[in-house]
LODONU-517844 format. One record per residue (C-alpha): residue number from 1; x, y, z. Coordinates in steps of 0.25 Angstrom, whole numbers, plus 2048, in hexadecimal, padded with zeros to 3 digits. Layout:
<atoms>
nr NUM x X y Y z Z
...
</atoms>
This chain:
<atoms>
nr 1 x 800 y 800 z 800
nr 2 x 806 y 80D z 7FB
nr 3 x 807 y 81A z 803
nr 4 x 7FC y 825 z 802
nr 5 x 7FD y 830 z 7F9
nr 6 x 7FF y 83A z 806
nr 7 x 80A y 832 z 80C
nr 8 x 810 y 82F z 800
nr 9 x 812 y 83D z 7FD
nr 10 x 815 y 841 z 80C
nr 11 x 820 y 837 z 80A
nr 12 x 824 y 83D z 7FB
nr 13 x 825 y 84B z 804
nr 14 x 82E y 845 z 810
nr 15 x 838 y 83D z 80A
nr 16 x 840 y 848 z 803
nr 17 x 83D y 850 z 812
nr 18 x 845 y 843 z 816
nr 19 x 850 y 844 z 80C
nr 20 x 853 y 852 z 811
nr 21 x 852 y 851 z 821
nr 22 x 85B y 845 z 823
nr 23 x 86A y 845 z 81F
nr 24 x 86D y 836 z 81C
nr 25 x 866 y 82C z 814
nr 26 x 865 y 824 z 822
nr 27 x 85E y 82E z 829
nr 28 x 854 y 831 z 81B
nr 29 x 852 y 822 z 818
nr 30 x 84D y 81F z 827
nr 31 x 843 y 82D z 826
nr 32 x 83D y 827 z 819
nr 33 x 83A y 81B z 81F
nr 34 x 835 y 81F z 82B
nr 35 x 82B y 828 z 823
nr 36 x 828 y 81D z 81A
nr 37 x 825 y 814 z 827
nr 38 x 81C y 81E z 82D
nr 39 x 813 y 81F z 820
nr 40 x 814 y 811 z 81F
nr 41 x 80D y 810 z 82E
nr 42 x 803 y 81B z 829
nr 43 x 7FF y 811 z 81D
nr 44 x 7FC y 807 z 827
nr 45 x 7F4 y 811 z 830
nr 46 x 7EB y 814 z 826
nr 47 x 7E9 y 804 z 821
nr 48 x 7E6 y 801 z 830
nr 49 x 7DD y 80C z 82F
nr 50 x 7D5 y 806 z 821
nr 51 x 7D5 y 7F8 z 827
nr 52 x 7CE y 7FC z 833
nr 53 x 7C5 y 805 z 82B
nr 54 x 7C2 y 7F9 z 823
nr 55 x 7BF y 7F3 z 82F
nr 56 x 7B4 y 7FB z 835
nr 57 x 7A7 y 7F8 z 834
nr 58 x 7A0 y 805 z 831
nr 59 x 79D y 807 z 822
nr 60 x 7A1 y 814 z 825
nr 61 x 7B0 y 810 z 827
nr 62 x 7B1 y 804 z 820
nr 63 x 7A9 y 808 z 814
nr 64 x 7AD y 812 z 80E
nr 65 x 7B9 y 80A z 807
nr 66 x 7AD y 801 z 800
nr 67 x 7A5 y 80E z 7FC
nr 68 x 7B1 y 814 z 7F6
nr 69 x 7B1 y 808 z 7EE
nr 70 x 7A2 y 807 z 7E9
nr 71 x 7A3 y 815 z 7E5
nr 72 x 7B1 y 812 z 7DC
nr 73 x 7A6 y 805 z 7D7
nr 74 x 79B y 810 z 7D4
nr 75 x 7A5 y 817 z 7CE
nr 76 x 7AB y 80E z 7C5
nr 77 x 79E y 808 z 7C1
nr 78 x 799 y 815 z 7BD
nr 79 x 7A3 y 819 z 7B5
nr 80 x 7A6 y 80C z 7AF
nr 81 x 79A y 804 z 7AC
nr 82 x 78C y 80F z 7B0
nr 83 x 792 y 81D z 7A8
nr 84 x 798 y 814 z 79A
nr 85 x 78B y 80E z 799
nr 86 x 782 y 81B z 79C
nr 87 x 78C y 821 z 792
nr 88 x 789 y 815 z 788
nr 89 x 779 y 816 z 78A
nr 90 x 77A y 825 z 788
nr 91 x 782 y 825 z 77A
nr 92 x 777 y 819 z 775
nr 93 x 76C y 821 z 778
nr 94 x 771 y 82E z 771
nr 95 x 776 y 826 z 767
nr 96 x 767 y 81F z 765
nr 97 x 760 y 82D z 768
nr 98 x 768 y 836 z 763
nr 99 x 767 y 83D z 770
nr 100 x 772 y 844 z 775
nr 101 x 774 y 841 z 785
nr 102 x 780 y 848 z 78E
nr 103 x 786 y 83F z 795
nr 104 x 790 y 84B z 79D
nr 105 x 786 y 84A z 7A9
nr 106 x 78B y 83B z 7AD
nr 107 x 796 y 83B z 7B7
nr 108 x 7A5 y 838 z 7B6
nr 109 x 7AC y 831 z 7C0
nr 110 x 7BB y 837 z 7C3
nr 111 x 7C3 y 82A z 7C3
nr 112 x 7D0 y 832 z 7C8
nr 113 x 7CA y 833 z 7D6
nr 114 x 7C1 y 827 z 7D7
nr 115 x 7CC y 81D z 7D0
nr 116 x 7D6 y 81E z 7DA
nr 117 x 7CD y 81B z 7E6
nr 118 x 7C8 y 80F z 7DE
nr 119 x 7D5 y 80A z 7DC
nr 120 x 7DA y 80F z 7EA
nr 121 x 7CB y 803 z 7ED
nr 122 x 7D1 y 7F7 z 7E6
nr 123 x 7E0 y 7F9 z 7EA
nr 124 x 7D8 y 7F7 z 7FA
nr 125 x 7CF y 7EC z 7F2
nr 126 x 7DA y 7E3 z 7F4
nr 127 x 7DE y 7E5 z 804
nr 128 x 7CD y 7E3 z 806
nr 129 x 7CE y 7D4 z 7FF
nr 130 x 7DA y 7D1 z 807
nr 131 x 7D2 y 7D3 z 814
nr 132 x 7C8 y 7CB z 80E
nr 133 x 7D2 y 7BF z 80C
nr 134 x 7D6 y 7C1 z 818
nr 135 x 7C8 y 7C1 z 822
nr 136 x 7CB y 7CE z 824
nr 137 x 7C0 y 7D6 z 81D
nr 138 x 7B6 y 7DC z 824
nr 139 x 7A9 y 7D3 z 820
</atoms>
């Protein structure tokens, strides 16, 4: 599991801090890893955190992992399989009657925000069917 965005780029800010305040490559290799080490431990904090979020009992807390989902679902059914055919009925029935129909009212969905949060979903899809295997899933 890779380092968040905001500790990767506190680390990107520190480490040339670290190449100036030490003198010897000692002294500057030890610093590194001590920082590396203390955003290592605040990757484990925050997997304790979803585990026991995961956990809990209230939908509240432990659902709102699964409503992140079945709205990326909605999404991707949408824009996917609902808006082609809409578009596909649409450009028969003009073609049949002649009738021009504007289809700029039907919406678009920005896949920039929503397909990092999907895949961000399926990358964590993997950890849930290992607690499944093994008896760990909440049931």
């Amino acid at each position: 599991m890779g380092l968040g965005i905001t500790a990767q780029t506190l680390l990107t800010g520190i480490v040339p801090l670290i190449d100036e305040l030490f003198t010897t490559e000692e002294e500057r290799g030890n610093a590194k890893l001590k920082l590396l080490e203390l955003a290592h431990r605040g990757e484990l904090a925050q997997m304790a955190v979803n585990e026991k979020e995961a956990q809990h009992s209230t939908m509240f807390v432990a659902g709102w992992r699964p409503a992140v989902g079945w709205t990326c679902v909605f999404a991707l059914i949408m824009s996917f399989i609902l808006l082609p055919i809409i578009h596909s009925v649409v450009i028969y029935y003009s073609a049949f009657t002649g009738e021009m129909v504007d289809l700029g009212g039907l919406p678009e969905l920005d896949w920039g925000t929503l397909g990092p949060i999907l895949l961000g979903l399926l990358g964590l899809g993997g950890l849930r069917t290992i607690e499944k295997t093994k008896g760990v899933a909440r049931k």
